[in-house]
C-alpha positions, 0 to 999 in steps of 0.5 A: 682432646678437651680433656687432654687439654685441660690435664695439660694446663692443670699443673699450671692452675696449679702453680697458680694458684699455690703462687696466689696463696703464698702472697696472700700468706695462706698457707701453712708455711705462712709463719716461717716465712713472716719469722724468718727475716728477723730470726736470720738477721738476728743469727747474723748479728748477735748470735754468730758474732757472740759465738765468735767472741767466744771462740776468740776469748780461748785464744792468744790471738794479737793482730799484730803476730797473727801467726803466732794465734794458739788456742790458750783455753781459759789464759785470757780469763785468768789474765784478767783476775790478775789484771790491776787494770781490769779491776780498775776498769770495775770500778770505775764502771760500779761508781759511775752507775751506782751514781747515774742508776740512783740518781736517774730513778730518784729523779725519773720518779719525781719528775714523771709525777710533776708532768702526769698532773694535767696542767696548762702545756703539759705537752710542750713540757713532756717535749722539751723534757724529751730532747735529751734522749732523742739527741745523738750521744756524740753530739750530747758529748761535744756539747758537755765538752763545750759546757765543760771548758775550763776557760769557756764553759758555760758552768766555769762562767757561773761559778765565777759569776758568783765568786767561786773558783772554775774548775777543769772538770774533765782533766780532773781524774777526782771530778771527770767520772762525776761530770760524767755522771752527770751527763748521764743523768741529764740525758737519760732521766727523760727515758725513766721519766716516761716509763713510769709516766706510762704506768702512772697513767694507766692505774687504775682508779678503784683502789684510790677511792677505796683509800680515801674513803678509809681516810688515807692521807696522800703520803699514804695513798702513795706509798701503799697504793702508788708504789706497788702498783707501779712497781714493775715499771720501775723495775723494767725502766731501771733493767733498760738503764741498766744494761745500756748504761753498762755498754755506754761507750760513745759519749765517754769517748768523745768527752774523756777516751778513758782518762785523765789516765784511767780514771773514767776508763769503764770496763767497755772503754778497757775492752776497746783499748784492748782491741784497737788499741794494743790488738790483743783480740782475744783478751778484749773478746775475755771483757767482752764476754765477761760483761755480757755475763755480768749484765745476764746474771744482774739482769736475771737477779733483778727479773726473778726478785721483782718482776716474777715475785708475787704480790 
């Protein structure tokens, strides 16, 4: 009877114990379970959604004759080689990152240099440089819109303060994408300026003394010990910028909805009109994907000629 008793509650001790062993994440099954949350989720929320993109993209599929949806292979695609505003919506986005990209390293550079030098509230500094990134894009775009105003704007004010004449910054289609620009700058330099303050900081001190100790001037410790060495967070921070400035949507719509006429419609500003606007959801799946081509091969080109090279 003891021994009947103890097979009968063996299958229980059992269970037990392998329920003990799961939540104390002892079992061999140990990394499916921590890896699957995040491997579903990101399933969900980019691979299944690219896919459909995809699919959509062989498409005429206009929510306005859904009815009329037909599987049209690469239409979509050779509609936008034709496209003179598809060429346009090029670019504009080629000038507005040829001009927030240069600046934003140039500056990034100069001023990571200044607040990695140990001076009296360097703290306070590093905070006050950071706000901007940390600031909500539409927020950032209503108060450039504000600093903007023709009439009250700030910048109009002190133009006029020392005799020149106000200028209606966002309603220019010669000055919008500038100001634009700008507002770019000012947001995002602090994010450049912080990766490269973090490989300031973590090189090392040997090849500096070995360098005075040759006569190196500081001209020359910087550029043949500084730069190379913190060439890869250069690169990683102009990759980052890169491909967020590519995307950036929120702030030009708040600040311009793609105008005055075209002249700040990026090719992420053609997708959306695309879409919601005139509801051709294939075409606007075409841009999609054809942004997320460009932005894959200028990001690899940049990975495997800076990064993967040696020396």
């Amino acid at each position: 009877m003891k021994q009947q008793a103890q097979n009968m509650g063996a299958p229980s001790n059992s269970f037990w114990r392998k329920l003990k062993l799961l939540f104390t994440l002892e079992t061999k099954w140990t990394a499916v379970l921590l890896m699957s949350p995040i491997v579903i989720f990101l399933l969900c929320t980019t691979v299944f959604p690219t896919i459909y993109a995809l699919i959509i993209s062989l498409q005429s599929y206009n929510l306005a004759d859904v009815a009329g949806r037909e599987f049209i292979g690469l239409g979509n695609f050779t509609k936008l080689l034709a496209d003179s505003q598809f060429w346009n919506a090029m670019k504009v986005t080629g000038i507005f990152l040829s001009g927030s990209l240069f600046s934003e390293m140039v500056l990034g550079f100069c001023l990571a240099l200044l607040i990695s030098k140990n001076f009296r509230g360097n703290r306070i500094v590093k905070t006050i440089f950071l706000l901007p990134t940390v600031t909500t894009p539409v927020v950032v775009g209503l108060i450039w819109v504000m600093m903007y105003d023709a009439q009250f704007g700030v910048i109009n004010y002190f133009l006029t303060s020392v005799g020149l004449s106000p200028q209606d910054w966002l309603a220019n289609s010669n000055k919008a994408i500038w100001a634009l620009i700008v507002v770019d700058i000012w947001e995002w330099t602090p994010f450049v300026a912080l990766v490269i303050l973090a490989g300031l900081q973590s090189l090392p001190t040997d090849p500096y003394e070995a360098a005075r100790v040759d006569g190196a001037s500081s001209w020359q410790m910087f550029r043949h010990v500084t730069l190379p060495l913190i060439k890869h967070y250069v690169i990683v921070a102009f990759i980052f910028r890169f491909m967020d400035a590519f995307r950036w949507f929120d702030t030009i719509y708040v600040m311009t909805k793609g105008g005055p006429g075209t002249a700040t419609q990026t090719l992420n500003m053609f997708g959306y009109f695309s879409a919601f606007e005139y509801l051709n959801m294939g075409y606007a799946a075409a841009i999609g994907i054809v942004m997320l081509i460009m932005m894959i091969l200028i990001s690899q080109v940049f990975v495997k000629s800076f990064l993967l090279r040696k020396g």
